[in-house]
N, C-alpha and C positions, 0 to 999 in steps of 0.2 A: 452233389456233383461239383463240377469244376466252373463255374461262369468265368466271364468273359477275361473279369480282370487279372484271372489266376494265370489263363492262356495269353494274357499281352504277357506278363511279367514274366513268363517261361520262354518266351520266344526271342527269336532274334528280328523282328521284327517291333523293334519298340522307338516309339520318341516320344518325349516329354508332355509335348502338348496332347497327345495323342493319350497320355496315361492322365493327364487332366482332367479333359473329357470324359473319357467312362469313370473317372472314381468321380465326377463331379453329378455324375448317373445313377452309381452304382455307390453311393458312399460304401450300404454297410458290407460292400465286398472285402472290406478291408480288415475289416473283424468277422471273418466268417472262414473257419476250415473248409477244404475239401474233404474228399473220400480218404485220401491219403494222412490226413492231420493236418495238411497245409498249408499256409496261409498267403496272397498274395507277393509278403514280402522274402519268404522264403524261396517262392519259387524264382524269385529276383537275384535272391543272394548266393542261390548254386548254380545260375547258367550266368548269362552275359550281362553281367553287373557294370551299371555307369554308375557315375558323380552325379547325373544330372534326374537319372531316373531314381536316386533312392534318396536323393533330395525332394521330387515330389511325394514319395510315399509317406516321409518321415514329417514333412509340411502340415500333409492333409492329415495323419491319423502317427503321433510320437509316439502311441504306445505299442506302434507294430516292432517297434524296436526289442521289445521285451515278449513277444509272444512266442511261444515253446509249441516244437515240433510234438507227435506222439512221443519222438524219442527222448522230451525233455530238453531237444538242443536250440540255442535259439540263432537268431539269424547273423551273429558274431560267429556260432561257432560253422556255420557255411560258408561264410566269407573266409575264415582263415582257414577251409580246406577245400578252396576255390585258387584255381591256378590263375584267375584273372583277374584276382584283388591286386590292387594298386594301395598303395600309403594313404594314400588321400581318401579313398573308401574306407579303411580300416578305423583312421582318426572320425570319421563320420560318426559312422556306428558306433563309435566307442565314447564320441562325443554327447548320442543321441539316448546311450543305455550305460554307462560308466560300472554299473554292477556285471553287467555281463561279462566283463572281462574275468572273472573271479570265479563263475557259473561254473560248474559242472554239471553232465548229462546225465543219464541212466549210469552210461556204462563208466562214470567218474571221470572224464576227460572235460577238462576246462579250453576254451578256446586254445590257448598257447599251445599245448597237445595235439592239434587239428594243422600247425602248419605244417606246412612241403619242405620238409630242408633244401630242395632243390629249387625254390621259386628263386629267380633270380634277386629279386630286393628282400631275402627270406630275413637278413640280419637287422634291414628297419622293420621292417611287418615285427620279428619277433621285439624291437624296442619300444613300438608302439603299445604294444601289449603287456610289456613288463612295465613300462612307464604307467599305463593304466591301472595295472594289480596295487603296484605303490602310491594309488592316488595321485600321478601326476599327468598331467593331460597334455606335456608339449611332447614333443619326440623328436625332438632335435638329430639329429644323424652322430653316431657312436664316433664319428670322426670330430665333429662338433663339440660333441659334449666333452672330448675328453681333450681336448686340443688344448695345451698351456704353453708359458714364455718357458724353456729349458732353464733350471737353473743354473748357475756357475758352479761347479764341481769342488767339493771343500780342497781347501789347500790342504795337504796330509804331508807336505814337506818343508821342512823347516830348510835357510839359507845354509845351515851347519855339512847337512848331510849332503849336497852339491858336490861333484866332485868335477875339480875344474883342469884342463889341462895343461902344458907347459905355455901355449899360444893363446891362453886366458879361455880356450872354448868349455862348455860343458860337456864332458865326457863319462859320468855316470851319475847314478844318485844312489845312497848304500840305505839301509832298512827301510826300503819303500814298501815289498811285498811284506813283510812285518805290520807297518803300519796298515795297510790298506788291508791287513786280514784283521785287526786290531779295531780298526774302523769300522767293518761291518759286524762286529760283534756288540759292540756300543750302540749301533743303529739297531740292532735286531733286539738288544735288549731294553733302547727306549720305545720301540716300538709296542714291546711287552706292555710294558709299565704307562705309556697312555693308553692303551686296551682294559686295562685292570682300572686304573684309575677312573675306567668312565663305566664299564661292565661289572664290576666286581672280579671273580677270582676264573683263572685255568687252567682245568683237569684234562691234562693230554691223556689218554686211555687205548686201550686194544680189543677191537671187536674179532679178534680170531680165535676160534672153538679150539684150535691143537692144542693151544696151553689152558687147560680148562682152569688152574689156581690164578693164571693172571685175570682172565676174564672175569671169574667171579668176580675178585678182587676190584677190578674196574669197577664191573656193578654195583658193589657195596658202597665203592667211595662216591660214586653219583647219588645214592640213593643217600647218604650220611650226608651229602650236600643239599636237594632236595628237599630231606626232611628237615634243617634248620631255614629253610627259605630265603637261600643265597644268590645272586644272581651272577651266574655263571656260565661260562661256554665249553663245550666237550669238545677236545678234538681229537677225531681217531686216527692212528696213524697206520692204519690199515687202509683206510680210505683213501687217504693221501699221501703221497710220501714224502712231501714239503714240511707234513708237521713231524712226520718221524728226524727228518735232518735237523729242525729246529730246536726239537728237544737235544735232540745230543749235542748242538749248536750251545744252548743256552745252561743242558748239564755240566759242561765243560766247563765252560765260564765261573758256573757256581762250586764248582769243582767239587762234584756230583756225579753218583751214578745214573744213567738213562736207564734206571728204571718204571717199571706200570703196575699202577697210575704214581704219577705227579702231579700232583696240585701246585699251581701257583699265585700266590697274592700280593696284591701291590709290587709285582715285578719281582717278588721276591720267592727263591723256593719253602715250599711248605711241607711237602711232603709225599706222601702215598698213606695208603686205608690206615698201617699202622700209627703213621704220625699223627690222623686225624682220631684213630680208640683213643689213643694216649691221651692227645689235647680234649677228647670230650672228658672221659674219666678225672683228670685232676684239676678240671674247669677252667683250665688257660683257652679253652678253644674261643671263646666267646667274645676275649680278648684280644686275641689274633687277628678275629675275624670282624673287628668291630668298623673297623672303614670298609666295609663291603656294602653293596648296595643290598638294601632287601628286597629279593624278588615280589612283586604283585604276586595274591594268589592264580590268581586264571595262568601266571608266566608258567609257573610249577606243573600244571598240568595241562595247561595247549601246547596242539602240537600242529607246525605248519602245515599247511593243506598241500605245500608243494611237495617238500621232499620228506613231510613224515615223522620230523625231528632229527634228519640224517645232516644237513646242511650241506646236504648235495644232492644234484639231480644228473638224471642220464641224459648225456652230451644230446641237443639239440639238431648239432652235423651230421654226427653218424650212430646216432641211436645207440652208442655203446658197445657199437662194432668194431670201434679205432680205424675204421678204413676211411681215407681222406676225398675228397672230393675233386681237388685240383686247382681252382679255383680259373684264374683265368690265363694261366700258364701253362701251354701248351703240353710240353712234359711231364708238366704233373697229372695233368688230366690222362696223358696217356699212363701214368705211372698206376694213380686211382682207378683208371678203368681193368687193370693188370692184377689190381690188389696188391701192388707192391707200396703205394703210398698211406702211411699213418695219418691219423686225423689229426689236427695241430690246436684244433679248441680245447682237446679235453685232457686230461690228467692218463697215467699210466693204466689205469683199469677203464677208460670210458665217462668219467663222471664230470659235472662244471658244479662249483661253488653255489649255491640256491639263491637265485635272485631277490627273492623275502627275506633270507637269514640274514646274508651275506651282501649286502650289494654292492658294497665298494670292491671286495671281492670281485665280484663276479662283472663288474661292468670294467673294470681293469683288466681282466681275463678278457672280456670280450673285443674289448678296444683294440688289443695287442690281434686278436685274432683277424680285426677286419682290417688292421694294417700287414700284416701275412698274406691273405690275400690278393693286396695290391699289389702284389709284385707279380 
């Protein structure tokens, strides 16, 4: 049944010294289920959870940190679907069990799954927790981490193109939108090219069933990559529509059709499935592909526990419903309560960059978001 210590830690009647006393009584209450499967600290971690009271439990007995409900859940995954976790509790427990953050239950939901998108501090709680998954244990605030000196914007105008008036003033300046579209082509394709240089090779592809010869054909070129043990990134542009513009962005450039798939290595275009038969069959491929990093075996066939291999997961805000929350702007709240306002975290279908896959990704995505917000 339920002794004493199970009913202080449920109640709203708790003080510290108070939970001293009986577990200084009662040690082994602390490792002992109830009728329910549950443990002291659980029943702590779903009702009115302090700093100070799960600082005694975690004192007297550290390994209540890691004990599992029937349900397999443990007391991380109550706290972060606890509307009265605070940051400071979350770093505790996360301090106190560092694997829990990674746990899944019965029904496959790992803590980070269990938050409120509506908690008000929902976007540090969920930093806490991704910081945790990636092994890092501070959680600096998304406005913190991401906060740099602005750099000076490239010059992109030479003194030639100025165009000055008869009273000496400047009165226009001629191939600027030339240069400046010129500019971000060069950027997006050195961007390519330290991506490849540190990753190996990338195969933009199409997971949509209507064109069933492209899709196959996707798959073959994954699987022809795969099978020589390349280390390489898939991006769908079904998924995303950032990477459908960049391939046409960067076909362009190469003065190339945007077709699927394309592969690309060392910033440079390669091909699709046929250019890869051809280079296998007359044994250039090897060659081609000899500055590529080689994948670890385990790379080739793990697959993240977050989002599956997709390198994306369903938006955290609105679950994938694109409807926005409002944030703390009056209008918008009423807009979101209307369902007239879109969700501003996530991409055209619902989805955010995978925190594991992706991070820079995805903490730039989120940075941008909790500056949105602010306003």
């Amino acid at each position: 049944g339920m002794q004493p210590l199970h009913w202080l830690c449920g109640s709203e009647l708790r003080d510290p010294r108070t939970l001293h006393l009986i577990i200084d009584a009662h040690l082994h209450a602390l490792s002992t289920a109830d009728v329910l499967g549950l443990y002291p600290i659980h029943w702590l971690c779903n009702g009115r959870v302090s700093v100070e009271a799960l600082q005694v439990i975690l004192e007297w007995h550290p390994e209540s940190a890691s004990l599992q409900t029937s349900k397999q859940q443990l007391p991380i995954h109550l706290l972060c679907n606890n509307k009265r976790v605070t940051v400071e509790i979350l770093e505790l427990m996360v301090h106190a069990y560092p694997a829990g953050a990674v746990t899944v239950d019965e029904a496959g939901c790992s803590p980070l799954h269990m938050l409120d998108p509506a908690h008000p501090r929902a976007m540090q709680l969920r930093q806490v927790m991704i910081n945790a998954a990636r092994g890092k244990m501070s959680s600096s605030s998304l406005e913190d981490q991401f906060e740099a000196d602005d750099e000076s914007p490239p010059q992109l105008v030479s003194k030639s193109s100025i165009l000055m008036g008869d009273g000496g003033d400047v009165v226009g300046v001629t191939g600027k939108v030339q240069e400046l579209l010129k500019a971000k082509v060069v950027s997006e394709t050195k961007q390519l090219m330290e991506f490849t240089s540190d990753k190996g090779a990338l195969l933009f592809v199409s997971s949509l069933g209507t064109v069933a010869t492209t899709r196959a054909a996707c798959q073959q070129a994954v699987s022809l990559l795969e099978g020589l043990r390349v280390q390489f990134e898939v991006r769908d542009v079904v998924i995303n529509k950032e990477y459908s513009e960049q391939l046409r962005r960067l076909s362009t450039n190469a003065g190339r059709d945007a077709t699927l798939p394309q592969l690309y290595v060392d910033g440079q275009p390669f091909g699709g499935t046929a250019e890869l038969e051809n280079a296998m069959h007359d044994g250039t491929l090897a060659p081609r592909l000899e500055g590529v990093v080689q994948a670890a075996r385990s790379s080739v066939t793990g697959v993240c526990r977050e989002c599956n291999g997709k390198q994306f997961i369903v938006c955290h805000e609105c679950n994938g419903t694109k409807r926005g929350r409002g944030g703390a702007n009056r209008a918008h709240q009423k807009a979101a309560k209307d369902g007239r306002l879109k969700c501003s975290a996530c991409n055209e279908i619902g989805l955010l960059p995978c925190f594991l896959c992706k991070p820079v990704e995805y903490d730039q995505w989120m940075a941008t978001v909790a500056r949105l917000y602010e306003r």
